[in-house]
Structure formats: structure tokens, C-alpha cells
N, C-alpha and C positions, 0 to 999 in steps of 0.2 A: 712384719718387721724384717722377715727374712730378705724381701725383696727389695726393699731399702736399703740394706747392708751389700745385695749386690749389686743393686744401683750404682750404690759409689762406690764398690768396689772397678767394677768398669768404667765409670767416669774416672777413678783417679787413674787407671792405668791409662787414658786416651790422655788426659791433662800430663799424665808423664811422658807422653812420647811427644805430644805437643812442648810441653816443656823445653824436651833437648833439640827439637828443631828450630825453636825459634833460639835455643842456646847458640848452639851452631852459627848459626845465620850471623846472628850478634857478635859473635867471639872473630865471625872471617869477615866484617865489616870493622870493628875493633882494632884486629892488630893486619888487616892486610895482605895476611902471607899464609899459603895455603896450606904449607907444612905447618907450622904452628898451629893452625885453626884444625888440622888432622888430629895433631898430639892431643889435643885438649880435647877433641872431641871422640876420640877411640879410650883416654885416660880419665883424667881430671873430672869433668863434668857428670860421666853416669855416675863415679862415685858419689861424688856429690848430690847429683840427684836421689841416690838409693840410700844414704845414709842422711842424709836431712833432709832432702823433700818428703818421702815416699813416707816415714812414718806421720808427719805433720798433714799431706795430705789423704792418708786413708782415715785419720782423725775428722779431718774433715767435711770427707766426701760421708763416711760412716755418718756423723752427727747431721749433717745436710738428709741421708736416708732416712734417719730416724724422724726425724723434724717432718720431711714430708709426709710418714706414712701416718704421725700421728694427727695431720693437721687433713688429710686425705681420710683417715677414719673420722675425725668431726663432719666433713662436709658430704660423707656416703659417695663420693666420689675422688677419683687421682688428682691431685694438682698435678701442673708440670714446671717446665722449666723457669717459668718469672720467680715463683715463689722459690724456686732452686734455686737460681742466681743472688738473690735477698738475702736468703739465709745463709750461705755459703759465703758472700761477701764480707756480714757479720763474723763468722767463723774464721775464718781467711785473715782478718785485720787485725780479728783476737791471736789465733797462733803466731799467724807472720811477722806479725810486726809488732808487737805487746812481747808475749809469752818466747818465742825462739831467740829473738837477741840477749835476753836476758839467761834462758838458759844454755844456750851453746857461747855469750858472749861475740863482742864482734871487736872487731879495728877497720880502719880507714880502709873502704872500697874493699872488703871480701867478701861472699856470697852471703852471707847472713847478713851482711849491711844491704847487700844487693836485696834482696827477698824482701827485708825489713821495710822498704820503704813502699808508704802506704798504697800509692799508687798501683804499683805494682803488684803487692799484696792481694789487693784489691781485685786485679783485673783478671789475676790468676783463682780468685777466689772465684769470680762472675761464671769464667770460664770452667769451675771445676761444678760449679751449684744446675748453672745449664746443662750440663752433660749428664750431672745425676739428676734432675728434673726431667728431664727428655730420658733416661734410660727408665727412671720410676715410672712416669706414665705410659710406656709399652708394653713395659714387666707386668706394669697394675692389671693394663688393660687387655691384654692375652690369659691373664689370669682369670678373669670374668668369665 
């Protein structure tokens, strides 16, 4: 279990920095101007990240570890990243878009609406289940 918990412990820290790059990207395609797209992305956006993503996603990188290591003790062997991305997608659609609009609330086009929607939820979840599948099965497998 240990090694599942730092599975997604490193998965979600790589999906967080993946996060604010593709934030980035988004925000200076968005509004165009390079000063603004600096403001948001030296301000605005880490906060955001660290106070709404960061706990949502070590819930779910954590719950992605656990799921692998117990489904990797049935089979005597590491899953990796397919079954990461599955179950993390699961996970991902339940916090992102279910559970966090309702508990931080949202309105019209602000990052919880943004996160919220499923797609995206989703794609972030794909991406956080692969990372912790690909770290789980290294970890497992150095451990052997």
C-alpha cells in the first residue's frame, strides 16, 4: 500500500505541473496578451491549483494507488497504467465534476465550472491514473 500512496503521490505532483502548463498555454491563447497571461500565471492560477486541485487530486491519485495495489495483490502480479487510467477516470468524474461543484459551489465560466465539466474531468483523470499506473508498476517492480 505504501507504494501506491507514492505512486500517486508522484503522479499527482507531475499532473500538477502538467496542469499549470497546459494552464498557461490556455490563459495566453485566451486572452492574447502576454502581460496578462504572466499575471495569471505567476498569481491566480498556482493558487488555484494548490488550493482546489492539489487536495481533489492527491484524493485521487491516493484512491487510484490503493485500487491498483489491491487489484495487483489479486492477480500476484503489478497492473499498470490501463487499469490506472480506468480507475482514475472513475475517480476524477466522481470528485471533478459530481462532488467539487457542489462543495466549493460554482457560477458562470469560473474554475470549478471549468474542472467541472466532464470532459475535461475526465481527461485529467486519464492522465493522473496513467502516471500513477506507470509509477505503481516501477515502484512494484524494483521492489521484487
Amino acid at each position: 500500500i505504501l507504494i501506491a500512496v507514492a505512486a500517486g503521490f508522484l503522479a499527482t505532483l507531475v499532473s500538477l505541473l502538467l496542469a499549470y502548463v497546459v494552464g498557461v498555454i490556455v490563459t495566453l491563447v485566451a486572452v492574447g496578451e502576454f502581460a496578462a497571461t504572466a499575471l495569471a500565471a505567476l498569481t491566480v492560477l498556482p493558487i488555484m491549483l494548490l488550493v482546489f486541485l492539489l487536495p481533489l487530486s492527491l484524493a485521487i491519485g491516493f484512491g487510484t494507488g490503493v485500487v491498483l495495489a489491491m487489484v495487483s495483490h489479486l492477480r500476484q502480479r503489478p497492473v499498470g497504467a490501463v487499469i490506472g487510467a480506468l480507475v482514475a477516470l472513475v475517480l476524477a468524474e466522481l470528485f471533478l465534476s459530481l462532488i467539487a461543484p457542489r462543495a466549493f459551489g460554482t457560477s458562470d465560466r469560473d474554475f470549478t465550472d471549468i474542472i467541472g465539466n466532464p470532459l475535461l474531468s475526465g481527461s485529467y483523470g486519464i492522465v493522473l491514473g496513467g502516471l500513477t499506473g506507470f509509477a505503481f508498476r516501477r515502484l512494484a517492480t524494483r521492489r521484487s
